[in-house]
FILUM-43015 format. One record per residue (C-alpha): residue number from 1; residue in one letter; x, y, z. Coordinates in steps of 0.5 Angstrom, whole numbers. Example, Ala and Ser with C-alpha at 12.3 -4.5 7.8 and 13.67 -1.06 7.14 Angstrom:
% residues 2
- nudo/kegu/px/py/pz
- 1/a/25/-9/16
- 2/s/27/-2/14
% end
This chain:
% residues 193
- nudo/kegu/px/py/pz
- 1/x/-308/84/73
- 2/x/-302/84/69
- 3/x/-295/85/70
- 4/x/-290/89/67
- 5/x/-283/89/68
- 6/x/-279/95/67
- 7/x/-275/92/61
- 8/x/-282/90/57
- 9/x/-282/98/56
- 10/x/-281/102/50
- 11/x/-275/106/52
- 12/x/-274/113/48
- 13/x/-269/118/49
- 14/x/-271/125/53
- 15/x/-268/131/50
- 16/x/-268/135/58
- 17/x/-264/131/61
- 18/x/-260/128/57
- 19/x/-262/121/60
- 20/x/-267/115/59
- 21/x/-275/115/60
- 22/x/-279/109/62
- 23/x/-285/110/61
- 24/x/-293/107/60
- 25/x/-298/112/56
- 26/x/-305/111/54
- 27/x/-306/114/47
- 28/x/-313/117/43
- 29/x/-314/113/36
- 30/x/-309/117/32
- 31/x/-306/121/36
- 32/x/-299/125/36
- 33/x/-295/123/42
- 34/x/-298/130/45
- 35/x/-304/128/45
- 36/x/-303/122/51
- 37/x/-309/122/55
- 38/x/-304/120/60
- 39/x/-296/118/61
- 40/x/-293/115/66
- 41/x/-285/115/67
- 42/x/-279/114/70
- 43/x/-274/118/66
- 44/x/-266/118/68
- 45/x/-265/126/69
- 46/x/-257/127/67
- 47/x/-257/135/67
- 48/x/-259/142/70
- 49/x/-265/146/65
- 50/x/-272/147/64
- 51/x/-278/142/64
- 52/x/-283/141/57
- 53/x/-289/144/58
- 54/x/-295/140/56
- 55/x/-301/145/56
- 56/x/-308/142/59
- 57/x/-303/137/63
- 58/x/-303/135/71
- 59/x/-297/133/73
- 60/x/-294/130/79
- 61/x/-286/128/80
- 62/x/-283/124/85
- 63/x/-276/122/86
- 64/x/-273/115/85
- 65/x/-266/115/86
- 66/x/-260/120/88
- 67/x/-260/126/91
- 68/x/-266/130/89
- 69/x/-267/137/85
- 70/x/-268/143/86
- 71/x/-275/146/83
- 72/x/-276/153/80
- 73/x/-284/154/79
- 74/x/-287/160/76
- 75/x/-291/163/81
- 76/x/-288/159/87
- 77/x/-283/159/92
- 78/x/-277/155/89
- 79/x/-277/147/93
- 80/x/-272/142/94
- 81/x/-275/135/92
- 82/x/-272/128/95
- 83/x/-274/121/95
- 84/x/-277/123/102
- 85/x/-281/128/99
- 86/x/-289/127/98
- 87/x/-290/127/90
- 88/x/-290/134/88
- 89/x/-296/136/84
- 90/x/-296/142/80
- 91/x/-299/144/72
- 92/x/-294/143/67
- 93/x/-296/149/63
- 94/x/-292/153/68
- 95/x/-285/155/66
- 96/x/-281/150/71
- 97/x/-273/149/71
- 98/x/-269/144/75
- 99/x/-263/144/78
- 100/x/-258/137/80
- 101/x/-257/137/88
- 102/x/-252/132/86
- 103/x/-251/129/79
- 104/x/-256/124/75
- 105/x/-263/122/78
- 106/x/-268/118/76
- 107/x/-276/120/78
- 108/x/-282/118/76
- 109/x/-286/122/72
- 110/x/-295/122/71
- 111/x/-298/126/67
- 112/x/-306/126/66
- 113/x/-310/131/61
- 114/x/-314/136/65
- 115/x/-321/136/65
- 116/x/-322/130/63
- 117/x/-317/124/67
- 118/x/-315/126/74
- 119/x/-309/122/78
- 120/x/-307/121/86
- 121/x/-300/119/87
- 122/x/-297/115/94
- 123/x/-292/113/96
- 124/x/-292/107/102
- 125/x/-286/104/105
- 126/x/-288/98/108
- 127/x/-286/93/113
- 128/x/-293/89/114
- 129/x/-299/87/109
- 130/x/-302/93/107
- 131/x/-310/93/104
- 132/x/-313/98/100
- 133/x/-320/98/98
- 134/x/-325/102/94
- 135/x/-319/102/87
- 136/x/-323/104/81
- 137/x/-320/106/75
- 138/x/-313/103/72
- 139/x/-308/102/79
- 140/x/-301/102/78
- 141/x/-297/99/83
- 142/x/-289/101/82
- 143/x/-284/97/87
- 144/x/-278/101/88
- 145/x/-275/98/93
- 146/x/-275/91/96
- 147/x/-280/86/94
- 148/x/-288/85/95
- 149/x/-293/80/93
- 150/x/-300/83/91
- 151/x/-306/80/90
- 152/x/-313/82/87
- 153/x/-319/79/87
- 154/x/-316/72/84
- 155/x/-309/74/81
- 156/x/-302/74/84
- 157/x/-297/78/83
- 158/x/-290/79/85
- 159/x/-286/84/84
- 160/x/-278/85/84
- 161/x/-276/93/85
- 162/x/-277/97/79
- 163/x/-282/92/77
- 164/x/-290/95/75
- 165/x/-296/91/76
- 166/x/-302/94/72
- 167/x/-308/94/74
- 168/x/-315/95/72
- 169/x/-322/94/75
- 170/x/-321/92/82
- 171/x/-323/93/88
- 172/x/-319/92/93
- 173/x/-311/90/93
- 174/x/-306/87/98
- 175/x/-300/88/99
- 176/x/-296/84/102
- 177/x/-288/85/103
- 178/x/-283/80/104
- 179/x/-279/85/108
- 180/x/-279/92/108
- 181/x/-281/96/102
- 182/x/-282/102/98
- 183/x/-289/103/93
- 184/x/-291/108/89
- 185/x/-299/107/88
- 186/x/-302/111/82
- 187/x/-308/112/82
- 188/x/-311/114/74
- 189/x/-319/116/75
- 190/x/-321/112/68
- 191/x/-325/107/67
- 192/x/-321/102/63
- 193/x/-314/102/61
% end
């Protein structure tokens, strides 16, 4: 297990939203950065319009931080997403437009490549040791709110809010906040990071 702060990442311009991307991306030999196998971000969304599309891509979106964003997806009813909301899970091939419920937000973004990688994305607010168990793949832990203390097999980590841990190869997890706290729990269904 190996911790990542949010100030180690390589931060790029995004030309959406008019804001910064944070991101984490796993990337074939040679590969343009269309290619990602998967992506892992949390963007700052400064302005209304359209989503990129990334052909062959499963995609979920949750909300970090403001208001929240309302969502026009091709072929589907039009939704509101908050921070209270589920990560919300849709193909990022579809025409898809946002709109600022109240001035800039900051969302955590992932992306995987369809048929080959697939991903689960929870969010957990705690106020007691939570255990998860059976983890396989690469795990990564994102602390959004609060401070927790994780441990897997023998390694310890603790995270501040906005940091990350990365995990890969365990098999189980514990998550022991200091007082309440919020966690985004990805799951990428991959045998190595």
């Amino acid at each position: 297990m190996k911790l990542l702060r949010a100030k180690d990442y390589k931060r790029m311009p995004w030309k959406n939203g008019g804001g910064e991307t944070v991101e984490i991306a796993i990337f074939p030999e040679k590969a343009s950065l269309a290619d990602f196998d998967w992506r892992v971000s949390m963007a700052t969304v400064a302005t209304d319009g359209p989503f990129s599309s990334f052909p062959g891509i499963d995609r979920t979106l949750s909300i970090l931080q403001g208001k929240g964003m309302r969502l026009m997806i091709e072929g589907r009813k039009p939704a509101l997403l908050t921070g209270e909301t589920a990560p919300l899970p849709f193909p990022a091939d579809v025409a898809t437009s946002a709109t600022l419920v109240d001035g800039p937000i900051v969302d955590l973004n992932v992306m995987t490549r369809r048929g080959r990688l697939t991903h689960s994305v929870q969010r957990l607010a705690l106020d007691h040791p939570h255990r998860a168990k059976n983890l396989g793949g690469t795990i990564l832990v994102l602390c959004h709110g609060g401070a927790v203390r994780l441990t897997a097999s023998d390694a310890t980590a603790d995270l501040a809010a906005g940091d990350t841990a990365v995990l890969t190869g365990a098999a189980s997890l514990t998550i022991e906040p200091a007082a309440s706290a919020v966690l985004f729990l990805i799951t990428i269904d991959e045998p190595a990071a």
